[in-house]
Backbone as a ProteinNet text record, in pm:
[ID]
protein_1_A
[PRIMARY]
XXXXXXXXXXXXXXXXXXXXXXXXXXXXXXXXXXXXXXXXXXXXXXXXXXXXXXXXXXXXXXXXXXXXXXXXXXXXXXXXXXXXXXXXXXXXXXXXXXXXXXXXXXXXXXXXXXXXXXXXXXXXXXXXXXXXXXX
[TERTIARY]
85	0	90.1	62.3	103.1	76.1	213	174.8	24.5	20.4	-159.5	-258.3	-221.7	-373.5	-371.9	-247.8	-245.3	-296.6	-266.9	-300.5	-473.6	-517.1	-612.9	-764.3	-687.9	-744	-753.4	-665	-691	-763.5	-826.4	-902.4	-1004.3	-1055.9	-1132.6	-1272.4	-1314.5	-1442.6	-1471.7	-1634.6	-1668.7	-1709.8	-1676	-1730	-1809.2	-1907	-1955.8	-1941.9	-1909.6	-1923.6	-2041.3	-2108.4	-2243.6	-2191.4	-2221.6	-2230.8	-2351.2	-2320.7	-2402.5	-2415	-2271.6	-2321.4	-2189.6	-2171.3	-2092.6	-1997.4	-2059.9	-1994.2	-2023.2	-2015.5	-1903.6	-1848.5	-1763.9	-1769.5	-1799	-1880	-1897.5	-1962.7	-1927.7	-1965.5	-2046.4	-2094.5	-2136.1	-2073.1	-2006.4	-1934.6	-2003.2	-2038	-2157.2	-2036.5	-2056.8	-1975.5	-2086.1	-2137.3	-2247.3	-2178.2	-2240.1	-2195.6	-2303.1	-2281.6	-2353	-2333.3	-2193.5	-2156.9	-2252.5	-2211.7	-2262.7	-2237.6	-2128.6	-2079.9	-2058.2	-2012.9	-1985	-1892	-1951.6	-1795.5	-1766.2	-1619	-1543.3	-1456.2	-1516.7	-1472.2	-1383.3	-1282.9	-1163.2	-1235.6	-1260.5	-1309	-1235.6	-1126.5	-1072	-1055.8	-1047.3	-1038.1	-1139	-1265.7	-1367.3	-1472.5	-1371.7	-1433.6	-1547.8	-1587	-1671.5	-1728.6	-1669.8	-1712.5	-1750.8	-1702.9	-1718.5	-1608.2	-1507.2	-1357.1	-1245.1	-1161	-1033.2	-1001.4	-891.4	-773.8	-643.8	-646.6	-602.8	-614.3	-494.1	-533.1	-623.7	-718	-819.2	-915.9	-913.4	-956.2	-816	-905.5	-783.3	-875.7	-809.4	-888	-805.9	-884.5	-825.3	-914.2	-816.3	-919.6	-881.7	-929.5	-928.1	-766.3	-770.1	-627.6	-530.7	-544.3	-411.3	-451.1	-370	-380.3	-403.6	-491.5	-518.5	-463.8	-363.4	-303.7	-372.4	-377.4	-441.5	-376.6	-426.2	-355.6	-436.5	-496.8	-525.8	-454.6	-492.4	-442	-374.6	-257.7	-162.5	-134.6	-268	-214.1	-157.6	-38.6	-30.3	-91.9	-163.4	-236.4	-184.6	-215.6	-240.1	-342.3	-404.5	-501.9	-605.3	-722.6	-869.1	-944.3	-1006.9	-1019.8	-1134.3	-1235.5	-1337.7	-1373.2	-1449.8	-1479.1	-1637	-1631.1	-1756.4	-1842.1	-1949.6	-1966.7	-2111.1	-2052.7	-2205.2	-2231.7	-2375.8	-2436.8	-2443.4	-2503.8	-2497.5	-2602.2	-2594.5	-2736.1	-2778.9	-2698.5	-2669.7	-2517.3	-2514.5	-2433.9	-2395.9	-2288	-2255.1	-2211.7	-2269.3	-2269.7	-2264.7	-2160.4	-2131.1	-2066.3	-2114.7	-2082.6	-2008.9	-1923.9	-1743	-1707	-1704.1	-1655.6	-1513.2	-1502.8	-1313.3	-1311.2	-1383.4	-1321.8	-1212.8	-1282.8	-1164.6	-1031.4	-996	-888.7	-821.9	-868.6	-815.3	-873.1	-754.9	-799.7	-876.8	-1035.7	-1090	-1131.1	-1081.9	-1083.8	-1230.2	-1238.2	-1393.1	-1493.1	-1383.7	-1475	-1342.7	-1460	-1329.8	-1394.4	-1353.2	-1427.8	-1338.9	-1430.1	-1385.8	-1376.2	-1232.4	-1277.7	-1230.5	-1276.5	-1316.5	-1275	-1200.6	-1178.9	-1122.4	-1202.1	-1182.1	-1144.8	-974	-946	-866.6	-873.7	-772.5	-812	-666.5	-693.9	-736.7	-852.5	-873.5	-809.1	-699.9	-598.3	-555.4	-677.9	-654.5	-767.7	-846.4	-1004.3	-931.1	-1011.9	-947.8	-997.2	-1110.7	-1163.3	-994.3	-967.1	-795.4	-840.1	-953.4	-983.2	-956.2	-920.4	-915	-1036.6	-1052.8	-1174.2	-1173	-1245	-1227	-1371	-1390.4	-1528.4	-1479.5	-1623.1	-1657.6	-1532.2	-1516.2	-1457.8	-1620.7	-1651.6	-1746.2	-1674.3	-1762.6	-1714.5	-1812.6	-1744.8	-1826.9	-1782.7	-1881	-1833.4	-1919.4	-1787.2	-1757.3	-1798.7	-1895.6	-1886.4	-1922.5
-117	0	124.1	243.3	343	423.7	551	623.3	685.1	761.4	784.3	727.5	639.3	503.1	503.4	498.5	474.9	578.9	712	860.3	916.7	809.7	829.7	729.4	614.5	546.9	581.3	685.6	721.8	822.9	886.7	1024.2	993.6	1088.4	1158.7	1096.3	1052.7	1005.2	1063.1	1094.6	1226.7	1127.5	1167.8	1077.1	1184	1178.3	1281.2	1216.6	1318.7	1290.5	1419.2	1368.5	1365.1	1390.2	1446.5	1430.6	1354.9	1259.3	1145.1	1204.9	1254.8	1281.8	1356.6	1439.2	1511.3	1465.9	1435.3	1345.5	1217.6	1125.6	1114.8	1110.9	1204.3	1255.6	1139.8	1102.5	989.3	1048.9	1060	1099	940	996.1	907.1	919.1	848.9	830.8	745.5	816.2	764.6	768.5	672.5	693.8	638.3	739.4	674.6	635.4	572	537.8	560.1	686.3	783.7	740.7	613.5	525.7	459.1	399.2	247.5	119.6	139.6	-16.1	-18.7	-148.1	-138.3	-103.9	-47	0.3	-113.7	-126	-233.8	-139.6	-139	-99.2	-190.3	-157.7	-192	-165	-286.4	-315.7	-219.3	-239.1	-136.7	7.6	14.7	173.9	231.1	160.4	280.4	223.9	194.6	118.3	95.5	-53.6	-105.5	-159.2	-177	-230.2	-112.7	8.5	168.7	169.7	108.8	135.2	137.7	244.5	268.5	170.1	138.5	81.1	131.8	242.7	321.1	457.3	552.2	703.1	741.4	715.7	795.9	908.1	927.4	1043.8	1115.9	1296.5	1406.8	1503.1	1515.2	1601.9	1712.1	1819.4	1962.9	2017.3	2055.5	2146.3	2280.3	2407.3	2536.6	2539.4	2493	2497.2	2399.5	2323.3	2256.9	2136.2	2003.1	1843	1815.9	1703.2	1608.6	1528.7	1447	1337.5	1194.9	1114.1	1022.7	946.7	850.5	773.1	614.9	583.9	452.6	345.6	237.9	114.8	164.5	133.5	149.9	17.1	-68.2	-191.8	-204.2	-314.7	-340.5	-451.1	-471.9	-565.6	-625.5	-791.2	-810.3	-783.4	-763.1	-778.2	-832.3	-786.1	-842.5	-940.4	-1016.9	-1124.7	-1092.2	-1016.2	-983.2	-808.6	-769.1	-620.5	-564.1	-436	-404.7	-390.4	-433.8	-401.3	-314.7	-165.3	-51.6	-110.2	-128	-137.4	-12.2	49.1	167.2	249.5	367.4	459.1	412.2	328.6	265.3	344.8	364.1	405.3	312.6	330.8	280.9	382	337.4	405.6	337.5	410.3	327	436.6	427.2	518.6	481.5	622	592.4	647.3	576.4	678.6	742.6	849.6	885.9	895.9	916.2	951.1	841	712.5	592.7	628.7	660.4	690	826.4	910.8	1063.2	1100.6	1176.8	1291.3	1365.5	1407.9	1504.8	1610.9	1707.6	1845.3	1846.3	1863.6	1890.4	2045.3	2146.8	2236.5	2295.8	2372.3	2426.5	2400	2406.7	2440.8	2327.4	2167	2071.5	2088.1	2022.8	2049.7	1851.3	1786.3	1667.4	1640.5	1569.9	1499.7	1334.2	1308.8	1156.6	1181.1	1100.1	1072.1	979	877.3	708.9	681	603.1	575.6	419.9	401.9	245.4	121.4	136.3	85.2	-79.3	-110.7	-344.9	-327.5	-212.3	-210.1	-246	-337.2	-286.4	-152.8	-58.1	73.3	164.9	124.7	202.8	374.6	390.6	549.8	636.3	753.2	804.9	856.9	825	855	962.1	1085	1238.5	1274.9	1346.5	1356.3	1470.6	1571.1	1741.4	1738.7	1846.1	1869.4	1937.6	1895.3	1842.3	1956.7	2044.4	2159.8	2119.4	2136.2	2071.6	2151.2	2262.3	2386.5	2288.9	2272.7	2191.5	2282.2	2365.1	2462.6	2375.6
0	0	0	-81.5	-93.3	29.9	43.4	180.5	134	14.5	-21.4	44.2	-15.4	23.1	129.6	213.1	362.6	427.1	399.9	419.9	407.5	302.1	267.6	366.5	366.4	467.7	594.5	639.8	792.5	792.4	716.9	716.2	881.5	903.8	1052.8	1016.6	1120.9	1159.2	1230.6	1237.1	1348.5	1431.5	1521.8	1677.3	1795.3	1848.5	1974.8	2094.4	2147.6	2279.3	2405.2	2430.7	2543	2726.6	2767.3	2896.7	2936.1	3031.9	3160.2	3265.1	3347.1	3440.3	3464.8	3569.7	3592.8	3699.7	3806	3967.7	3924.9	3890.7	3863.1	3694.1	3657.1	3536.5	3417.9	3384.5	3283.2	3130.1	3031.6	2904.5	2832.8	2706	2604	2502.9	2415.5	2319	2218.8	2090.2	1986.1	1829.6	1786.9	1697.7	1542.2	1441	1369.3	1207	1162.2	1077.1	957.8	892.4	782.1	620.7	604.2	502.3	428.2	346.4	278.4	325	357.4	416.5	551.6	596	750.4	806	886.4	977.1	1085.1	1134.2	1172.9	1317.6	1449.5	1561.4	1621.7	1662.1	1757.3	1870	1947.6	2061	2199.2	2211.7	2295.3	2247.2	2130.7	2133.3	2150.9	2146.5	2154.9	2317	2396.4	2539.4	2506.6	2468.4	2441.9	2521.7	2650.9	2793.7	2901.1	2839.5	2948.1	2984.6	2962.4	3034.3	2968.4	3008.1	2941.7	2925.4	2819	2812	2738.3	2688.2	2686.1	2650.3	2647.8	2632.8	2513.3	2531.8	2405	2426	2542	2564.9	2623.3	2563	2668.6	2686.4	2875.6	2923.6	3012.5	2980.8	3026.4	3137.3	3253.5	3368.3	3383.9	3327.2	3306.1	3227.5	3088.8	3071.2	3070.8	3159.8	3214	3192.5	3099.9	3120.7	3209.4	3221.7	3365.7	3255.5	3341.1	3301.8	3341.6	3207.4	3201.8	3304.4	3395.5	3491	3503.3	3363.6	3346.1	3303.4	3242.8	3149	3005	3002.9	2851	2812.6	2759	2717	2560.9	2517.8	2394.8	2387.8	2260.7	2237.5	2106.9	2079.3	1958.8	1896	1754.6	1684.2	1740.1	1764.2	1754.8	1672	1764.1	1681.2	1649.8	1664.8	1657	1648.2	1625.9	1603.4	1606.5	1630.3	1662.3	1507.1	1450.4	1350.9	1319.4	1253.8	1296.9	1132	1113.8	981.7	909.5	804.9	789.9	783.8	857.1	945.8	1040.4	1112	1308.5	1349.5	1491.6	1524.2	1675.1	1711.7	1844.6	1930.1	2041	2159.5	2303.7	2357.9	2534.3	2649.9	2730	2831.4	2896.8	2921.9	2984.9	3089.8	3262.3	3341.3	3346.9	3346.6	3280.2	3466.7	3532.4	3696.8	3729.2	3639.7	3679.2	3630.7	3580.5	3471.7	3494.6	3510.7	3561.2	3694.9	3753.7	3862.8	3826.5	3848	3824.4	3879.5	3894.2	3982.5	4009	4118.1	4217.6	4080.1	4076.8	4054	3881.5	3842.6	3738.9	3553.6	3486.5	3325.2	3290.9	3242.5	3201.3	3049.3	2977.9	2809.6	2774.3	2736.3	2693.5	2556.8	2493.2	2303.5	2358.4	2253.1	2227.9	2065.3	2098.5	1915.4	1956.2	1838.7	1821.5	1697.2	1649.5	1525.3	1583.3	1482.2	1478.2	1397.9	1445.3	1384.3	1339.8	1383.4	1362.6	1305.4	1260.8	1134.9	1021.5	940.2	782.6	738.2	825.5	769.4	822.9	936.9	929.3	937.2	1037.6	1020.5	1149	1140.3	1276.5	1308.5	1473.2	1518.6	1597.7	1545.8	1686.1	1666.4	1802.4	1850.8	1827.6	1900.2	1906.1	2100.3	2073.9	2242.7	2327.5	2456.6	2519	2661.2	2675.8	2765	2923.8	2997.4	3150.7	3212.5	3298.3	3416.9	3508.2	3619.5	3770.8	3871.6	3938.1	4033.6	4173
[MASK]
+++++++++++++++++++++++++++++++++++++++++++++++++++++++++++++++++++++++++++++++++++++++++++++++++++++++++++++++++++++++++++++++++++++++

């Protein structure tokens, strides 16, 4: 495969992300699939269970990184994958409190991006940034 093709295959997938709840900070992460064909989810990248496994989200408190302080696993390949039909979307709710320190009070800013990288779709996935005032 050409760097093109390769370049071309990773193009941006819009992904959203939702607020759940605030205490304890948990979002929704919807990822739809607006295509023809199917889309092919990497089970861990898009916590398919509600739980990190690794850095795919980043989160900011007035400014400043909160450093991710979850699971950095390497994995082999998936033997299996999430599969959205097309005009279905997937969606699973994620507590990040497990995973980051989250400041009691303060202007939360929220992005989820990963490339889905063991898909044969091979696309990067970034949401909207998801603004949360902590008072």
């Amino acid at each position: 495969m050409s760097l093109r093709e390769k370049t071309a295959r990773q193009s941006h997938w819009p992904a959203q992300l939702t607020l759940v709840s605030a205490q304890p900070l948990t979002v929704r992460l919807t990822i739809p699939n607006p295509g023809e064909q199917v889309l092919q989810l990497d089970e861990p990248s898009v916590c398919s269970r509600g739980e990190l496994e690794n850095a795919v989200f980043h989160l900011t408190a007035d400014g400043v990184e909160v450093p991710y302080q979850g699971e950095l696993r390497k994995r082999a390949p998936p033997d299996r994958f999430i599969e959205v039909t097309p005009g279905e979307s997937f969606s699973v709710a994620v507590d990040l409190s497990t995973s980051f320190t989250v400041p009691r009070r303060g202007t939360l800013v929220i992005h989820y991006e990963t490339l889905n990288h063991f898909s044969p779709d091979e696309v990067r996935l970034v949401s909207n940034e998801l603004v949360v005032e902590r008072r």
